[in-house]
N, C-alpha and C positions, 0 to 999 in steps of 0.2 A: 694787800687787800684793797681791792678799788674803792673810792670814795662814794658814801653813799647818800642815792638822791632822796632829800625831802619833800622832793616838788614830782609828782606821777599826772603822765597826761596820758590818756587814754578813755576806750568804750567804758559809759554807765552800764551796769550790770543791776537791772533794779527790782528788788524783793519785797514784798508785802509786811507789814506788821505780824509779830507773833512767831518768829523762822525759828522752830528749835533746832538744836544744834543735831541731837542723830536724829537725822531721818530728812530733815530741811535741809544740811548743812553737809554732813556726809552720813552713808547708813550707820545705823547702831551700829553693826556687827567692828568697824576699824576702831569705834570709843572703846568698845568692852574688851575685844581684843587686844588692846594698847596697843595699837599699832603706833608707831613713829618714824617709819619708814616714806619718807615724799615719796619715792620712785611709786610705792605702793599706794599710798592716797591719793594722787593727783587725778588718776583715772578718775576718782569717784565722788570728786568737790561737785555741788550739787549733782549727783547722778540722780537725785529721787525728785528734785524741781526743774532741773533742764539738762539732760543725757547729753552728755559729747561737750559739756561747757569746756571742759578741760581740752578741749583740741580748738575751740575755735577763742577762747585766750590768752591775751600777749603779754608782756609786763610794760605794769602801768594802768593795766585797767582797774578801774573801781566799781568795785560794789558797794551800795547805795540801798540800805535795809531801813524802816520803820521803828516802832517801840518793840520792845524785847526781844531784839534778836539774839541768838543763840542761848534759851535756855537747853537747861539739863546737859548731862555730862559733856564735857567738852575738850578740845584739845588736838582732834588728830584734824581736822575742818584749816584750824589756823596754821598748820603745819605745812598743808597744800597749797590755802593761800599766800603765804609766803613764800611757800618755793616757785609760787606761780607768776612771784615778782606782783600782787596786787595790793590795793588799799580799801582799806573798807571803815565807811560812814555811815553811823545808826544815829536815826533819834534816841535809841537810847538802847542800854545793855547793861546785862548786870555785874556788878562788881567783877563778881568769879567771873562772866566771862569777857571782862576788858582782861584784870588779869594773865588769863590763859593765851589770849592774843599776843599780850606786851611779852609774855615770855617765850613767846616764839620770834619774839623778832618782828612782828607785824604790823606797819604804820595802819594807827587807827582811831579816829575818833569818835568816842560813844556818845556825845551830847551834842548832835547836831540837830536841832530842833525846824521842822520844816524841809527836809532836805530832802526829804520824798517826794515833795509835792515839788518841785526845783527841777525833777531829770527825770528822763525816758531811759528805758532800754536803749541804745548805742547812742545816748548824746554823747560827743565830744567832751568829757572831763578834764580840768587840771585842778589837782590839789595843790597845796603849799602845806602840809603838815604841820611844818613851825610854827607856819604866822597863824592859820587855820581859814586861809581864802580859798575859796571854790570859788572856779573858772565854768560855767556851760558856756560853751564854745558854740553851741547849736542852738540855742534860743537865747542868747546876747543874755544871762545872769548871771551874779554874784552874791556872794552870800561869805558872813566871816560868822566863823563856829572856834569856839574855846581852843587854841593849837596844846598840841602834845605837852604836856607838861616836863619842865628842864630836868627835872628828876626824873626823866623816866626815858630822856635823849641818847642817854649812853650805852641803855640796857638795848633799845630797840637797834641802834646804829652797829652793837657788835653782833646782830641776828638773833636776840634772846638771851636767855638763863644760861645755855650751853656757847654761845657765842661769847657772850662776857664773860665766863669762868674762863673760857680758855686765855682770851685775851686778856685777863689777869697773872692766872698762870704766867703767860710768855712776858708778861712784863713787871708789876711790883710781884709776882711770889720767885720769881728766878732771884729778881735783887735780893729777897727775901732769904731764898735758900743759899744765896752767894755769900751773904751776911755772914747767917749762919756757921756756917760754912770754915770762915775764916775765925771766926770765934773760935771755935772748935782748935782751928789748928797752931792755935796762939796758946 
């Protein structure tokens, strides 16, 4: 598994206050459908605020949202952007959906206050996730915003819920079954 980065430099991608999650974020129809499929969602990461995002970004890029981004149901939006290799910075989000984010694996900060009024649409961004320093590269700013919290470092780094289960699996539940195992046979 390559090592992974906590520092993303890339296009601002930058969204108004109030983005709910179907319909801002991706159509209702992949929430209610439980979709979980990237291949399937990636086409249609904002399809309904900017058609074709999903072709013209690269990994690294961030999105740079207001207060309350992604309400209501949520989950297949963070799915996309993660597999889209991005990061995304809200002044704020709610619980359920940081959440939903960290369990896909998606570096993200919900408490960046002022961070809208900071970037444009394609400024030059670099994040640091850990430390929680923002880079605008295109208008010479910096700003530091609360970093990802150490509890929440290992779940994000193995790509989510499903990423960390497995990476347990393969490492303390094998010891675990080997253990077992050997009890058993004594």
């Amino acid at each position: 598994m390559p090592e992974f980065n906590w520092t993303l430099r890339g296009r601002c991608y930058k969204l108004g206050h109030d983005v709910p999650h179907p319909g801002g974020v991706i159509p209702a129809f992949y929430i209610t459908a439980r979709e979980t499929d990237p291949a399937v969602l990636v086409p249609h990461l904002f399809e309904e605020t900017d058609p074709g995002f999903h072709t013209r970004s690269r990994p690294g890029d961030i999105i740079v949202t207001g207060r309350n981004f992604g309400m209501g149901q949520k989950g297949a939006g963070y799915i996309a952007m993660q597999a889209l290799g991005l990061g995304l910075l809200c002044e704020s989000m709610s619980m359920q959906a940081y959440r939903a984010a960290t369990a896909e694996g998606l570096r993200v900060l919900p408490r960046c206050p002022g961070v809208l009024e900071m970037c444009e649409t394609g400024d030059d961004l670099e994040m640091d996730f850990l430390k929680g320093h923002l880079v605008n590269h295109t208008q010479n700013r910096v700003a530091d915003f609360e970093p990802v919290p150490v509890a929440l470092r290992e779940l994000i780094e193995q790509g989510g819920n499903a990423g960390w289960l497995a990476h347990w699996q393969r490492t303390v539940g094998a010891q675990e079954q080997a253990r077992g195992e050997a009890r058993a046979g004594t």
